[in-house]
C-alpha positions as CSV (number, residue, x, y, z in Angstrom):
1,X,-12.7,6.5,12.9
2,X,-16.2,5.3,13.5
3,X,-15.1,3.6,16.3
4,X,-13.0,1.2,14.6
5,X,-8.9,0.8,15.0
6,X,-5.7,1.7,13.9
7,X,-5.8,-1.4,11.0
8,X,-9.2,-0.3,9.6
9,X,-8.1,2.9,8.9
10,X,-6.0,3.3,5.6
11,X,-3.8,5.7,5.4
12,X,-2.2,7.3,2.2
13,X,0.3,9.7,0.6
14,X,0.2,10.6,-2.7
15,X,-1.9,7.6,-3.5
16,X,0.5,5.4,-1.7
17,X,-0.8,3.1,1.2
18,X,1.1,4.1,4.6
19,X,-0.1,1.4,6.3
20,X,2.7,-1.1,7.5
21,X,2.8,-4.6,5.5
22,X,4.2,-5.9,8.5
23,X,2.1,-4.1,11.4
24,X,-1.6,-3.7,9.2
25,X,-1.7,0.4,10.9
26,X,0.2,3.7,10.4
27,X,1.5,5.1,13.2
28,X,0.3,8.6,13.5
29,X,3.3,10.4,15.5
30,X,4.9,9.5,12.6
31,X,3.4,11.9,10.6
32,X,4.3,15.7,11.0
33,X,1.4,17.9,9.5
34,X,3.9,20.6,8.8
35,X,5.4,18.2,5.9
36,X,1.6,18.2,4.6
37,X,-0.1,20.4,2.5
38,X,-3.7,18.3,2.4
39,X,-5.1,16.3,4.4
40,X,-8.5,14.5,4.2
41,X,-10.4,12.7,6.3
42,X,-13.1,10.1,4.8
43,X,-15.7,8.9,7.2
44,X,-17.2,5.2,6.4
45,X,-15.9,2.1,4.5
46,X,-15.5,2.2,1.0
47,X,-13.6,-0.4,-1.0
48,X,-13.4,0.6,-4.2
49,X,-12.7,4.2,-4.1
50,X,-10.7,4.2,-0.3
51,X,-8.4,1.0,-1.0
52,X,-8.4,-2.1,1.0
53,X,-8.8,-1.6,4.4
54,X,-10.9,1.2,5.0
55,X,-13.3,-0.3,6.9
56,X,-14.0,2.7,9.2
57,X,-12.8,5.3,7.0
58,X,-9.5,6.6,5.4
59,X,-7.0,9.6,6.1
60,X,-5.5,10.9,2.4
61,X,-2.6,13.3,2.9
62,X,-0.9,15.1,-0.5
63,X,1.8,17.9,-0.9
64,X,-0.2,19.6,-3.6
65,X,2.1,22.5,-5.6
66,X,1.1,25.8,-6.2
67,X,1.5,26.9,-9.7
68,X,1.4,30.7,-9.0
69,X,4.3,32.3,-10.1
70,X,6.4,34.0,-7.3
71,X,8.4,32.8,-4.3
72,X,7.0,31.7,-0.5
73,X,8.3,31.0,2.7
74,X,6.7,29.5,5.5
75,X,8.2,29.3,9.3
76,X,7.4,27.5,12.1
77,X,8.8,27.4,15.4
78,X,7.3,26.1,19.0
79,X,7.5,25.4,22.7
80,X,6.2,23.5,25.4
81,X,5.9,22.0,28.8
82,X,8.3,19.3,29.7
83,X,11.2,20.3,27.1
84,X,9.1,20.5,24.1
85,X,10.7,22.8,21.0
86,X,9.7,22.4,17.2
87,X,10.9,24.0,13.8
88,X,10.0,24.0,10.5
89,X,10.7,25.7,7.4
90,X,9.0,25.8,3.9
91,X,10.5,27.4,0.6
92,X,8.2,27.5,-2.8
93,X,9.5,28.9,-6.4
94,X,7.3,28.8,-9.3
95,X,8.2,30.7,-13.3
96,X,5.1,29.2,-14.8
97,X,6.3,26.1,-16.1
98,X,8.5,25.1,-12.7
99,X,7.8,24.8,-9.3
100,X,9.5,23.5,-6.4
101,X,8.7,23.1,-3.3
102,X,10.6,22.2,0.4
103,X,10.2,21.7,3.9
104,X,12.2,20.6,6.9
105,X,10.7,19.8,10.2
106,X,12.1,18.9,13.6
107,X,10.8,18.1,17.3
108,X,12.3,17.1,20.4
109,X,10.6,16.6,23.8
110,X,12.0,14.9,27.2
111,X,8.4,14.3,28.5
112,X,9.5,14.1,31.7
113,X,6.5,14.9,33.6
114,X,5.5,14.5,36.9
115,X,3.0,11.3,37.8
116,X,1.4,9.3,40.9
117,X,2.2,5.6,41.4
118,X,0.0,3.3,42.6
119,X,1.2,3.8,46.0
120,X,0.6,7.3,45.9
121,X,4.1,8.3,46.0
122,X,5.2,10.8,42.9
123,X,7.5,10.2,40.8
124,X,9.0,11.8,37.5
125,X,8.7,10.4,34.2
126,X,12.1,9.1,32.7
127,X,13.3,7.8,29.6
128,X,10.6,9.1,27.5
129,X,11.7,11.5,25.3
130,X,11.8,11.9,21.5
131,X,13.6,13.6,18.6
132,X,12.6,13.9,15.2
133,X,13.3,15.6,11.7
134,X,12.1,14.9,8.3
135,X,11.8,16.7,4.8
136,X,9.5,16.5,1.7
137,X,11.1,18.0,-1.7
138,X,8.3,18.5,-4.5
139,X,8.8,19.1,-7.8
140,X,6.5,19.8,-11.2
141,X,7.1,20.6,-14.5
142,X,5.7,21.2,-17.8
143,X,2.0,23.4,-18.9
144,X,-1.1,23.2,-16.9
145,X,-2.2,20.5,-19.8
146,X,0.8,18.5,-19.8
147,X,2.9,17.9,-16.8
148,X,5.6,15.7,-14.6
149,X,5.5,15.8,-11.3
150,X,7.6,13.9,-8.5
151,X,7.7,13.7,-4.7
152,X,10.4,13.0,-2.0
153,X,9.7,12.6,1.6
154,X,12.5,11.2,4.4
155,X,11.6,11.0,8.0
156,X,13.5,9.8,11.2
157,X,12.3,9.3,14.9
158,X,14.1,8.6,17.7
159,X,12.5,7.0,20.5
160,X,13.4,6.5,24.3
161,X,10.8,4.1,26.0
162,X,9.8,4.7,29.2
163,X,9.4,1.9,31.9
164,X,6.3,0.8,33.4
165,X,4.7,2.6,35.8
166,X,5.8,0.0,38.6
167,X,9.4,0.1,37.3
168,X,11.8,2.5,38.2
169,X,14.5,1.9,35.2
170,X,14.2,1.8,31.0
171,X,17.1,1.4,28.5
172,X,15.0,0.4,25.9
173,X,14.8,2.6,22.4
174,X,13.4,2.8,18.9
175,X,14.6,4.4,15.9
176,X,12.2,4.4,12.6
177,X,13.4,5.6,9.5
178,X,11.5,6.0,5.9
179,X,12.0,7.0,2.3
180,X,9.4,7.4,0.1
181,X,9.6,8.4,-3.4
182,X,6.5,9.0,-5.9
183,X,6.6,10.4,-9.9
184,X,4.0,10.9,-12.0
185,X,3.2,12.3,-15.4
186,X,-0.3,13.8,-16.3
187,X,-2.4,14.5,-19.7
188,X,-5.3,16.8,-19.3
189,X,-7.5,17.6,-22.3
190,X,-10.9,19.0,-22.5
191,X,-12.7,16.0,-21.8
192,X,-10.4,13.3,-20.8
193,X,-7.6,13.0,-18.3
194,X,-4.7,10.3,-18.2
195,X,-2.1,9.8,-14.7
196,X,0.4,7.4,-15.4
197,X,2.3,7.1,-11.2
198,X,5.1,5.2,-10.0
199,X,6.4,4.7,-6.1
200,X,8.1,3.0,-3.7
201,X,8.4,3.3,0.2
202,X,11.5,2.0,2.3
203,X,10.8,2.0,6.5
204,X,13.2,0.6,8.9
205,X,12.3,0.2,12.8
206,X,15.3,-0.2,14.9
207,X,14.7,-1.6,18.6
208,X,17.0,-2.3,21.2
209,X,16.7,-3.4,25.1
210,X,19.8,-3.8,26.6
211,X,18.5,-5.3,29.7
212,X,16.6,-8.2,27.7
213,X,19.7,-8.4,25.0
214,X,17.5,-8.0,22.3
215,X,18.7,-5.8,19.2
216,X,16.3,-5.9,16.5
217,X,16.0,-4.8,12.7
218,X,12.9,-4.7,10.5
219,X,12.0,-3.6,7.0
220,X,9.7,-3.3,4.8
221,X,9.3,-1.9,1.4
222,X,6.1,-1.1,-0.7
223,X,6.3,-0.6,-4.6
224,X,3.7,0.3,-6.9
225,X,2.3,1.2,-10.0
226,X,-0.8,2.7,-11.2
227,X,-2.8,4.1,-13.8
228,X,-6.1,6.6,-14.2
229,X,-8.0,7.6,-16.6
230,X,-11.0,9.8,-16.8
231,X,-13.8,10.8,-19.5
232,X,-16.4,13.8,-19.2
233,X,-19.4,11.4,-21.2
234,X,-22.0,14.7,-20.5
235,X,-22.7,17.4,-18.8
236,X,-23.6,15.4,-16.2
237,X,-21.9,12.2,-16.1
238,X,-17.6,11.7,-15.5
239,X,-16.3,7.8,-15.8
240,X,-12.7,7.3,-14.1
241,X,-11.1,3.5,-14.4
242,X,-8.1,2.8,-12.8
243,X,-5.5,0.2,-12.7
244,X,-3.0,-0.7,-9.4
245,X,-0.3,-2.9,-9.0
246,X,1.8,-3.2,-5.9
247,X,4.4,-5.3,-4.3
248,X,5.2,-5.2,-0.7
249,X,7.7,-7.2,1.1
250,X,9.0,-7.4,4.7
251,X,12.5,-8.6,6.5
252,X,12.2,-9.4,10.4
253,X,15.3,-10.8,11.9
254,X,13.5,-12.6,14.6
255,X,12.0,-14.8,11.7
256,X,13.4,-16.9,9.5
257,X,11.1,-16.4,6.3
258,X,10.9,-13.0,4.6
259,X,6.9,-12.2,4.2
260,X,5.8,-10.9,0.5
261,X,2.3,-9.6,-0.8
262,X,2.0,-9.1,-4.3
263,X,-1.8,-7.2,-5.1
264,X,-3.5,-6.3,-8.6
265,X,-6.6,-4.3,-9.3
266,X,-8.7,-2.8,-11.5
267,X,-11.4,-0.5,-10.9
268,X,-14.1,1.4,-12.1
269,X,-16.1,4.7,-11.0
270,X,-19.6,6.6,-12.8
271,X,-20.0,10.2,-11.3
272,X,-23.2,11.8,-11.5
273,X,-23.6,15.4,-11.1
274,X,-26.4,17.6,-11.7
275,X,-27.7,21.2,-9.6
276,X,-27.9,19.6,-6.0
277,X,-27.8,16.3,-6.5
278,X,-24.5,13.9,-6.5
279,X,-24.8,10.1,-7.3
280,X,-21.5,7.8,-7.6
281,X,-21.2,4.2,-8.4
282,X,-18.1,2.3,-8.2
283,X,-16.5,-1.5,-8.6
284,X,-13.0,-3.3,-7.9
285,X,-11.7,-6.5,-8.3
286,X,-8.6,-7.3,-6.6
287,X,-6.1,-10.0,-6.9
288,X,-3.6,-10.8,-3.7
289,X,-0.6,-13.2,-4.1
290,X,-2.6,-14.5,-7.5
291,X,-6.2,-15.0,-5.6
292,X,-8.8,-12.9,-6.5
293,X,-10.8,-10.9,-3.4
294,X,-14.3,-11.1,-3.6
295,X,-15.8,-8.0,-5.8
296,X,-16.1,-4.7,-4.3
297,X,-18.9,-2.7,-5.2
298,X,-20.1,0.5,-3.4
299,X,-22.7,3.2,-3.8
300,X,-23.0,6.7,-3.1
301,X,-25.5,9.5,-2.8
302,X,-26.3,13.4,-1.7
303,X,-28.7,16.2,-1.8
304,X,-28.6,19.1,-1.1
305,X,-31.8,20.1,0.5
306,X,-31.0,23.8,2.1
307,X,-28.4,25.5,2.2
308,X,-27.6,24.3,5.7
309,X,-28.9,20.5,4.8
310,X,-27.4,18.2,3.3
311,X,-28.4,14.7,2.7
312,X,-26.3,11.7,2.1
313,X,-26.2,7.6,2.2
314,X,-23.7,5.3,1.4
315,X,-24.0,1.8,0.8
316,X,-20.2,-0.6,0.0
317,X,-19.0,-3.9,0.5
318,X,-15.8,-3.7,2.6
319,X,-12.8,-6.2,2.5
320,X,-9.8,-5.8,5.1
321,X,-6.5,-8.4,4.4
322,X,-5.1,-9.3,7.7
């Protein structure tokens, strides 16, 4: 985004970070927009309100659950060149004080296309094909005042990877696997709102190359817990604080050490809103293994001038944790 990398994008579900603790990025063809129901893109760094990281922007995906009483069902099914086929499935029940919500997903491909060699000789693409199939289960309970709320989501992906293009022969292969789990429980008056969230996310990346005898595991696990609050002070002004806490460790068995990152913080956000014109100031403080992260604080502006005009600015001090 913005011209930046993978690492200075953050990426999040739910209001849980997807970006590896061990690899700093998410990787994005491990992310089927079928499983998603939202998905936002934020252009520009902002500390305080995108999370740590975002120094080029951010990418917020949600499975948001539609109230509305009734039952839905959603298909999906796809070809393509070089052996591609997907499916998907989504199922939705709501009575007025329950809804649930699945969806299933799978996609294969042998991506064995046809390429030119240095030499100019062709040759077919081999050992590059993938497989993958995931599922999110949603759930929500309670009045449109008072309500729990919790969120499942597995994916699996199989890798084959190919050889170089002046190699003729790959046996090399990668398997990722994650579970991630998120429940929540919201309060909604007529001028005040309180989330209380809890989460953790479980990833494994399997890799093996038989020619090089190297069979390696990883993992990494990311737990956290958070807190929101929000006031309507006017007509025209909203305060939200919030409060994070997160634990993240990793397990490499090339290494000898397991890695651990244990962050805190506490921010807090004025909204302004009035006929065209939107103003938004913001702070955090962060802690990080029991050091505190120099202050975040950001500011935010747009008018709308015309109907097809619209100006903006944004001004934030950005901080990005190796």
């Amino acid at each position: 985004i913005r011209g930046t990398g993978a690492a200075h994008t953050a990426v999040s579900w739910q209001g849980m970070p997807l970006n590896s603790p061990m690899l700093g990025l998410t990787d994005m063809s491990l992310l089927p927009a079928f499983l998603m129901d939202d998905i936002l893109i934020h252009y520009g760094g902002n500390g305080p309100l995108n999370g740590a990281g975002a120094v080029g922007g951010s990418i917020v995906l949600g499975n948001t659950l539609n109230a509305t009483q009734g039952i839905s069902v959603q298909g999906l099914a796809g070809g393509g060149s070089f052996g591609q086929m997907r499916a998907g499935a989504a199922f939705r029940y709501a009575n007025g004080k329950a809804v649930t919500q699945t969806k299933v997903y799978s996609e294969s491909s042998q991506n064995n296309f046809d390429f030119t060699r240095p030499d100019g000789s062709v040759a077919t693409q081999n050992h590059a094909g993938f497989r993958q199939t995931g599922f999110t289960q949603d759930l929500r309970y309670g009045s449109s005042k008072t309500y729990g709320e919790a969120h499942i989501w597995y994916l699996e992906n199989d890798r084959d990877i190919p050889p170089l293009m002046i190699s003729s022969l790959s046996r090399q292969e990668q398997q990722d696997k994650a579970v991630r789990a998120i429940a929540g429980i919201n309060f909604i008056g007529n001028k005040h709102q309180v989330k209380f969230r809890t989460g953790f996310s479980d990833e494994h990346i399997h890799y093996v190359d038989p020619e090089a005898k190297l069979n390696e595991f990883s993992r990494a696990q990311t737990f956290q817990a958070d807190a929101e609050a929000g006031f309507v002070l006017s007509s025209s002004f909203t305060a939200f604080l919030q409060g994070v806490a997160q634990l993240a460790t990793a397990e490499v068995t090339s290494y000898r050490a397991d890695g651990r990152q244990d962050q805190e913080s506490m921010s807090a956000n004025l909204l302004f809103e009035k006929g065209n014109y939107k103003a938004q100031v913001a702070v955090k403080q962060s802690l990080f293994n029991g050091d505190f992260l120099p202050l975040l604080p950001s500011f935010s502006f747009s008018v709308q001038l015309h109907r097809n005009l619209l100006l903006r600015g944004d001004a934030a001090m950005i901080y990005r944790l190796p």
